[in-house]
N, CA, C and O of each residue as an XYZ file, in Angstrom:
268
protein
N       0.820     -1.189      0.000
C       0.000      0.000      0.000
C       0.874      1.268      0.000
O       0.489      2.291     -0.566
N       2.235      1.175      0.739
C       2.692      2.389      0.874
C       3.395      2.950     -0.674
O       3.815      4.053     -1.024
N       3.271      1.346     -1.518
C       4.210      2.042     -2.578
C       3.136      2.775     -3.542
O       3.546      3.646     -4.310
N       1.908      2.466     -3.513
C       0.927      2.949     -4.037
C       0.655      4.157     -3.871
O       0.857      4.928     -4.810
N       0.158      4.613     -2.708
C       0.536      5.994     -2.876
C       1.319      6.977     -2.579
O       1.108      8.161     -2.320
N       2.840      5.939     -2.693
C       3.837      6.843     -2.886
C       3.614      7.465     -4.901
O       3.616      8.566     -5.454
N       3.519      6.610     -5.180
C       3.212      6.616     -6.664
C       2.433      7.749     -7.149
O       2.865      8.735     -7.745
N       0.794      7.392     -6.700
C      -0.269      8.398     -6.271
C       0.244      9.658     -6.247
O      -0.310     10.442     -7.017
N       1.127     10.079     -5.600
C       1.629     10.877     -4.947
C       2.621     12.169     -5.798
O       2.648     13.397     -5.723
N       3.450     11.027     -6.692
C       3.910     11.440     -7.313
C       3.463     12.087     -8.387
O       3.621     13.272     -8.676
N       2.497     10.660     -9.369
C       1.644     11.073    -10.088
C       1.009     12.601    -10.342
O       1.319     13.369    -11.252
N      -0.064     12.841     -9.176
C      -0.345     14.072     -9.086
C       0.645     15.066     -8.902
O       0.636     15.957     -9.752
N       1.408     15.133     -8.101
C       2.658     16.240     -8.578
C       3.338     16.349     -9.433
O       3.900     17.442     -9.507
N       3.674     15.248    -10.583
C       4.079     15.554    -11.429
C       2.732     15.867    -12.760
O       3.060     16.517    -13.752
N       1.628     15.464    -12.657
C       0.350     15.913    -13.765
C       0.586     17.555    -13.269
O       0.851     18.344    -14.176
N       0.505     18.054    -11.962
C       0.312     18.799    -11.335
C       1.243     20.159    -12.375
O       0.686     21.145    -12.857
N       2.593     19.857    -12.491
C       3.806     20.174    -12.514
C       3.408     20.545    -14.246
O       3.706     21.667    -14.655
N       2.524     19.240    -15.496
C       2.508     19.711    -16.476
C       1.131     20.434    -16.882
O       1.128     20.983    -17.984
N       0.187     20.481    -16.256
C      -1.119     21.416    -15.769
C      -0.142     22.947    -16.463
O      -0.143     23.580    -17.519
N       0.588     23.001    -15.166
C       1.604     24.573    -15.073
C       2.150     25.079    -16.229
O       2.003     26.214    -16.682
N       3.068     23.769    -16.874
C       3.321     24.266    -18.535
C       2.648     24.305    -19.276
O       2.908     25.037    -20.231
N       1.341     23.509    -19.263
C       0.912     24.330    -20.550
C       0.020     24.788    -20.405
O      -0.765     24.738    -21.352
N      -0.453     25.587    -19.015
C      -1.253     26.799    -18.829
C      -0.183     28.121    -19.332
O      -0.531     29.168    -19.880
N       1.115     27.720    -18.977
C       1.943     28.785    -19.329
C       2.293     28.427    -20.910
O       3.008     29.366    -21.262
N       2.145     27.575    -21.969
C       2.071     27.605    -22.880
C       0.935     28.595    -23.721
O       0.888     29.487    -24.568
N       0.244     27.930    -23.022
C      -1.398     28.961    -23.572
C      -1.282     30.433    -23.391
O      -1.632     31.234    -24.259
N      -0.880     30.701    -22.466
C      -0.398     32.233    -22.200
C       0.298     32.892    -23.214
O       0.297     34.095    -23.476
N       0.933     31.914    -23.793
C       2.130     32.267    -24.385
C       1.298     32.732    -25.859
O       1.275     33.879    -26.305
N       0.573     31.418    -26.529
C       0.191     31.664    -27.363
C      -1.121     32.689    -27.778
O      -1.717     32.986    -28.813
N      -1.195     33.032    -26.369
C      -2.955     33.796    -26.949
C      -2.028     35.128    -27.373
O      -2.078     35.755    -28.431
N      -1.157     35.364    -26.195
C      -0.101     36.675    -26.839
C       0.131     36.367    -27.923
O      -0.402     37.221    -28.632
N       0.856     35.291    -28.819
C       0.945     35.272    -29.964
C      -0.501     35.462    -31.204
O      -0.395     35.202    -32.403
N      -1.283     35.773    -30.784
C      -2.468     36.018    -31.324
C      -3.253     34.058    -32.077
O      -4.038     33.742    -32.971
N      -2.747     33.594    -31.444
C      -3.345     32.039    -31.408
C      -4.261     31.364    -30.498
O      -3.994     30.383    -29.803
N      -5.774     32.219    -30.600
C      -6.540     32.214    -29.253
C      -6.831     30.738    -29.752
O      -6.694     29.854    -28.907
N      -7.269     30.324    -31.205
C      -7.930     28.814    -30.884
C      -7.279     27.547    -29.913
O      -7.609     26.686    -29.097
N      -6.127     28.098    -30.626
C      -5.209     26.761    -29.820
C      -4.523     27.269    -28.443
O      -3.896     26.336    -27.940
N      -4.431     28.717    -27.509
C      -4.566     28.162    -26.376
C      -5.756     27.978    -25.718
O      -5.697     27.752    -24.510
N      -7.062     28.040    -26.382
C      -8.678     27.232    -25.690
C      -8.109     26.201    -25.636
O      -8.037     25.655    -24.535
N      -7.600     25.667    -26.619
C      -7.524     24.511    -26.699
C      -6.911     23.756    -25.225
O      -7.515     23.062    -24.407
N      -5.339     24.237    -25.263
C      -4.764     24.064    -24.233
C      -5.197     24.240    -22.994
O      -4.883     23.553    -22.022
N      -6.146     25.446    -23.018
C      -6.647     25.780    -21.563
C      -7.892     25.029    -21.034
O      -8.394     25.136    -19.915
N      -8.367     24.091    -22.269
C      -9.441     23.046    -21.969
C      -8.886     21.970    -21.588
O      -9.708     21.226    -21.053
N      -7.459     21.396    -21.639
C      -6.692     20.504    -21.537
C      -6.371     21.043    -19.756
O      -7.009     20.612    -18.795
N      -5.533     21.797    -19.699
C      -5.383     21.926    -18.230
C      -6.354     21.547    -17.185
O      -5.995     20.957    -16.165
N      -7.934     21.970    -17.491
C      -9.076     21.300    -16.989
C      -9.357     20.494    -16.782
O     -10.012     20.123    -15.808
N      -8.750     19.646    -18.074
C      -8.712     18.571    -18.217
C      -7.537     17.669    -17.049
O      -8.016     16.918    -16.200
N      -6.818     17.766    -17.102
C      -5.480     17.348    -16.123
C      -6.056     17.842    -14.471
O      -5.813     17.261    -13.413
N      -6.920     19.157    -14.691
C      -7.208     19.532    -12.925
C      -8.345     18.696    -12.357
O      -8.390     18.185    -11.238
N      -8.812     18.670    -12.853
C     -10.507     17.146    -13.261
C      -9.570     15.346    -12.516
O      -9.749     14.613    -11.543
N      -8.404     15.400    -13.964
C      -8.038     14.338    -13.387
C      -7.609     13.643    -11.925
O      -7.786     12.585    -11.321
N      -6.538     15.675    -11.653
C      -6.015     15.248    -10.219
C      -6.696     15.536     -9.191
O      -6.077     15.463     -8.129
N      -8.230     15.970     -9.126
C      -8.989     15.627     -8.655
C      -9.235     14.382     -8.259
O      -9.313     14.039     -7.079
N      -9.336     13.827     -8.997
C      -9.711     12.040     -8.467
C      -8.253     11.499     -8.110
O      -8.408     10.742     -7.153
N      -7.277     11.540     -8.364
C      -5.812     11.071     -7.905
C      -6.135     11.839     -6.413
O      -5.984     10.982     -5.542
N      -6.497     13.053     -5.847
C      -6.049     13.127     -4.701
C      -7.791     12.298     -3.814
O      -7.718     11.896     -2.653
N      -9.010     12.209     -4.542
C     -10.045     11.403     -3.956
C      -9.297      9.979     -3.352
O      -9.232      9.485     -2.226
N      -8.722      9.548     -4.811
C      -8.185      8.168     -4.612
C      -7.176      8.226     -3.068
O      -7.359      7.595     -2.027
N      -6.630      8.730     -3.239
C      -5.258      9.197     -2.291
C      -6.043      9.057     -0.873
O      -5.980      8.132     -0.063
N      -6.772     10.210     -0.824
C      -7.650     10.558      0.300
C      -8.354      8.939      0.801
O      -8.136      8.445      1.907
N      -8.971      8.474      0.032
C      -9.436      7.202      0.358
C      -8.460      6.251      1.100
O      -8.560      6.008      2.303
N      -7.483      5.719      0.262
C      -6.268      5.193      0.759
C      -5.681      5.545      2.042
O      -5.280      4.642      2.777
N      -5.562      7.107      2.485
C      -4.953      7.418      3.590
C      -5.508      6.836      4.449
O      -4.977      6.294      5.420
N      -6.900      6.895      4.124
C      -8.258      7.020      5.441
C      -8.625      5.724      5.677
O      -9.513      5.464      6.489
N      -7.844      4.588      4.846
C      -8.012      3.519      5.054
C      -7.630      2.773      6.303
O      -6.603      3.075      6.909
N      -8.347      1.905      6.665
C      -7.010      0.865      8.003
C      -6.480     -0.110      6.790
O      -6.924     -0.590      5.747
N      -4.992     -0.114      7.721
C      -4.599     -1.116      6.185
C      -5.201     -2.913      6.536
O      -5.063     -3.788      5.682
């Protein structure tokens, strides 16, 4: 169990970590006058914050577990 959500753990900090780049990608590009494609990107980050949502449910569950 512990290696699990050591994993868990990681997981979300590192989704966490690419959330960050390419919210800062999108930034980048709306300045470049490329609004479609950072929606795009910025629907994707949602996408990744959605996910680690449930990575930290999962997590949360696990902690709260007796082993």
């Amino acid at each position: 169990m512990a290696r699990i959500k050591t994993l868990l753990a990681y997981m979300l900090e590192h989704n966490r970590e690419h959330a960050g780049e390419l919210g800062s990608l999108a930034h980048e590009l709306r300045h470049a006058g490329r609004d479609g494609a950072a929606d795009i990107l910025d629907a994707g980050v949602k996408d990744f914050n959605r996910g680690n949502e449930k990575l930290v449910a999962a997590l949360g569950l696990i902690e709260g577990e007796e082993p």
